[in-house]
GULUM-368363 format. One record per residue (C-alpha): residue in one letter; x, y, z. Coordinates in steps of 0.05 Angstrom, whole numbers, padded with zeros to 5 digits, always signed. Layout:
# GULUM-368363
AXYZ...
This chain:
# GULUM-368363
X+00000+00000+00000X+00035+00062-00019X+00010+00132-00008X-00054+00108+00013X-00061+00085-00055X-00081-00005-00064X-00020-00016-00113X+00056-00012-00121X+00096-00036-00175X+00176-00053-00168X+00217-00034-00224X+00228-00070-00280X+00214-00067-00353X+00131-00066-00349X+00148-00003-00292X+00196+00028-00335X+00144+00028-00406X+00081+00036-00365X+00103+00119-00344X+00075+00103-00274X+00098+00167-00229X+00158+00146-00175X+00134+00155-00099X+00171+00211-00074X+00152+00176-00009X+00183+00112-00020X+00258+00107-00046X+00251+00031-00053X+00236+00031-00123X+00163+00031-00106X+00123+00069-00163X+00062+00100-00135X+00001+00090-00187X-00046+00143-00146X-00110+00117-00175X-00076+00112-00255X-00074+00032-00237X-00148+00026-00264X-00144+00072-00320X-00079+00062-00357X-00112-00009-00385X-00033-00040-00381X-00039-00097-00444X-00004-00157-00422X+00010-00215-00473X+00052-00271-00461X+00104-00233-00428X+00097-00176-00474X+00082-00099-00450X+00038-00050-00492X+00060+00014-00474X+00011+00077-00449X+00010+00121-00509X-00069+00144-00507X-00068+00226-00487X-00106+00207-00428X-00070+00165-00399X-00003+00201-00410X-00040+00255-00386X-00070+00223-00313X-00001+00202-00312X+00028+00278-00314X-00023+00295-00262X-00008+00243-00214X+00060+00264-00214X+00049+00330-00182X-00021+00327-00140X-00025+00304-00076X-00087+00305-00026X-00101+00377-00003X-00085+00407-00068X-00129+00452-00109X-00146+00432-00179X-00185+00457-00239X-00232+00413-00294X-00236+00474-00339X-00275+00430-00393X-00310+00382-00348X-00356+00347-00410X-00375+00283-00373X-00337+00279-00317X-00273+00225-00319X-00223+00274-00309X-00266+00301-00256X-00265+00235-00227X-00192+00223-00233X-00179+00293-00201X-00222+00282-00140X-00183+00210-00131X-00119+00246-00126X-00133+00310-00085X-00185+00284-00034X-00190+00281+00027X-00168+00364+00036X-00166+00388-00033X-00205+00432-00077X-00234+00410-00142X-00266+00464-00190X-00317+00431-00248X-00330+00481-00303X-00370+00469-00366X-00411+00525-00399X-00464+00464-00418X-00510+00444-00369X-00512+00370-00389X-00448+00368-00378X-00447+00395-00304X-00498+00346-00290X-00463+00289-00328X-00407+00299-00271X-00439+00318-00211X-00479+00244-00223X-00407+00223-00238X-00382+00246-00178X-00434+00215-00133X-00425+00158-00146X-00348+00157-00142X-00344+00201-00086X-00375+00178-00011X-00412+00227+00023X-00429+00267-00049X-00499+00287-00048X-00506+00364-00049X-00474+00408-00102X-00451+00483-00110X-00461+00508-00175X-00442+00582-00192X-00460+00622-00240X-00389+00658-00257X-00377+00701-00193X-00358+00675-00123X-00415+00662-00076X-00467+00662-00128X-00517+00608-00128X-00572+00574-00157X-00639+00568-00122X-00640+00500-00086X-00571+00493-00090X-00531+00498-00028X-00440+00489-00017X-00430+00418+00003X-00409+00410+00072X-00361+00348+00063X-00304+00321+00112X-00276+00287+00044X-00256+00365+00013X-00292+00412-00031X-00323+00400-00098X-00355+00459-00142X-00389+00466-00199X-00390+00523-00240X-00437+00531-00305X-00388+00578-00333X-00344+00593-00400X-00274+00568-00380X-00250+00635-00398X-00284+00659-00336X-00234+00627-00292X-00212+00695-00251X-00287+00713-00227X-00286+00640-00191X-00247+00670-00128X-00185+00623-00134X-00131+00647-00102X-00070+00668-00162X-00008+00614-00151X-00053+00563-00119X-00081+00514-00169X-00037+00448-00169X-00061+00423-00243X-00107+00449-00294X-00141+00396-00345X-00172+00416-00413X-00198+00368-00456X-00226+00423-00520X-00272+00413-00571X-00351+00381-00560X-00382+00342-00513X-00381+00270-00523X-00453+00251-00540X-00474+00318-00538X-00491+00376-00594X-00424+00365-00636X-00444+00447-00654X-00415+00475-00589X-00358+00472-00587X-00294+00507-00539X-00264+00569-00595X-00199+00605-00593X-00231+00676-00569X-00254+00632-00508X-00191+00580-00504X-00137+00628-00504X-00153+00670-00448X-00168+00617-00415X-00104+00595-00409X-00074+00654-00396X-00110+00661-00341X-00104+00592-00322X-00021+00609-00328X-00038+00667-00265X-00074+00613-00219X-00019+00560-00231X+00032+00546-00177X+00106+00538-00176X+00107+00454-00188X+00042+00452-00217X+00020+00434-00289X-00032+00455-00342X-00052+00399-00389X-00090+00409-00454X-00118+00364-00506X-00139+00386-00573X-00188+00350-00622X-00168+00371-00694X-00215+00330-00721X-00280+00375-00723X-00284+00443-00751X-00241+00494-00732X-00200+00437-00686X-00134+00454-00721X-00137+00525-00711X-00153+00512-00635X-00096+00463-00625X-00047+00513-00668X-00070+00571-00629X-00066+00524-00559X+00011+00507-00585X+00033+00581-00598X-00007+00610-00531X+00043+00550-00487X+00101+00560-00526X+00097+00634-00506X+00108+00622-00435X+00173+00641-00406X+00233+00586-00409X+00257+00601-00349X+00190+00590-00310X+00156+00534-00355X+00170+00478-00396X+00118+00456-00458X+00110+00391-00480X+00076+00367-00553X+00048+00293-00543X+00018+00265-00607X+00020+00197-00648X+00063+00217-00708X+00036+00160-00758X-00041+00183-00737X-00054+00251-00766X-00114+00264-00731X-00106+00233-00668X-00112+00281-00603X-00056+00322-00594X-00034+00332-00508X+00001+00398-00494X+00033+00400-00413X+00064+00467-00387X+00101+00436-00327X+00109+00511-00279X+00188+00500-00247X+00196+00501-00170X+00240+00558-00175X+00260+00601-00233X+00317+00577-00281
């Protein structure tokens, strides 16, 4: 049991392809999977390893290397909840975990997510943009486990949500439509970008924004090139960007991380 987590894994060569995060905890070689044990789908055939190339699990993988429980994290594109999910796994008990969607469905799709994932889930908070606003009904969970919100918001609205600048641990964006939903709406430059930027403010030193882009819809390849100039803007000496994509699969999802450095190189 490591971290509080139900698996470790020794080195070897299924540790060393499967990207699992080392326990800072435990110099023994463990490898602490922090939850990405029953996502990463590890494809084991007579003795052979498949390795984790799929953007989400490379990118529960990037986020499992820097959250811990207590930390404050952000679903900026929520959709139907499995990063959500993942985040809550890794930051509670203690931590903070914003949902924002500006669909409706969406919210809903994770909040029912989240109840039934999370123990003790069965109130929600949603705002409306602005800190302390609320729907009628709807009341701020009062939960030993942490603190889940919702907020039925554009992502670009992420400094009217009251978060602290230099506090949020990991930001996840996952652009484009909803799955299953009205393939019309979809996340836009003029929305994504400043989004980011903003999302660049609320990050802390050690923590991580992480961005997929869809290129396959319309107007998916200007996002991601827009998303890929925007990151490769930040400074060098505070950040380091990261392009993950399948080079023999055109259109496959393309994962952008902006790792923020401890202390300025």
């Amino acid at each position: 049991r490591c971290c509080g987590m139900r698996w470790r894994i020794r080195f070897g060569a299924v540790a060393a392809s499967c990207l699992a995060t080392t326990c800072a905890l435990h110099g023994d070689g463990a490898i602490c999977t922090r939850g990405f044990h029953s996502r990463a789908r590890l494809a084991l055939d007579a003795g052979s390893f498949a390795p984790v190339t799929g953007h989400r699990e490379l990118a529960h993988t990037v986020l499992s290397s820097v959250c811990r429980p207590g930390d404050t994290v952000v679903d900026a594109t929520c959709g139907n909840g499995h990063d959500s999910e993942f985040l809550a796994e890794l930051v509670l008990p203690g931590g903070q975990l914003h949902c924002i969607d500006v669909q409706r469905e969406a919210i809903e799709a994770t909040a029912q997510r989240l109840r039934k994932a999370v123990a003790g889930l069965d109130s929600l908070h949603v705002s409306s943009g602005t800190r302390g606003s609320q729907e009628e009904g709807s009341r701020r969970p009062e939960l030993g486990i942490g603190g889940i919100e919702f907020h039925c918001v554009s992502h670009q609205n992420l400094l009217g949500l009251g978060i602290p600048l230099e506090s949020v641990r990991a930001f996840m964006y996952n652009l484009g439509y909803l799955p299953g939903g009205d393939k019309t709406v979809t996340t836009t430059v003029d929305s994504t970008l400043p989004s980011l930027r903003h999302a660049a403010q609320l990050t802390c030193p050690g923590g991580v924004i992480c961005a997929t882009c869809y290129i396959g819809h319309e107007g998916g390849e200007e996002e991601a090139h827009a998303v890929r100039e925007e990151l490769a803007s930040l400074p060098q000496g505070e950040w380091r960007v990261c392009e993950h994509r399948p080079l023999n699969w055109p259109l496959s999802p393309i994962l952008f991380t902006a790792h923020r450095f401890q202390v300025k190189r």
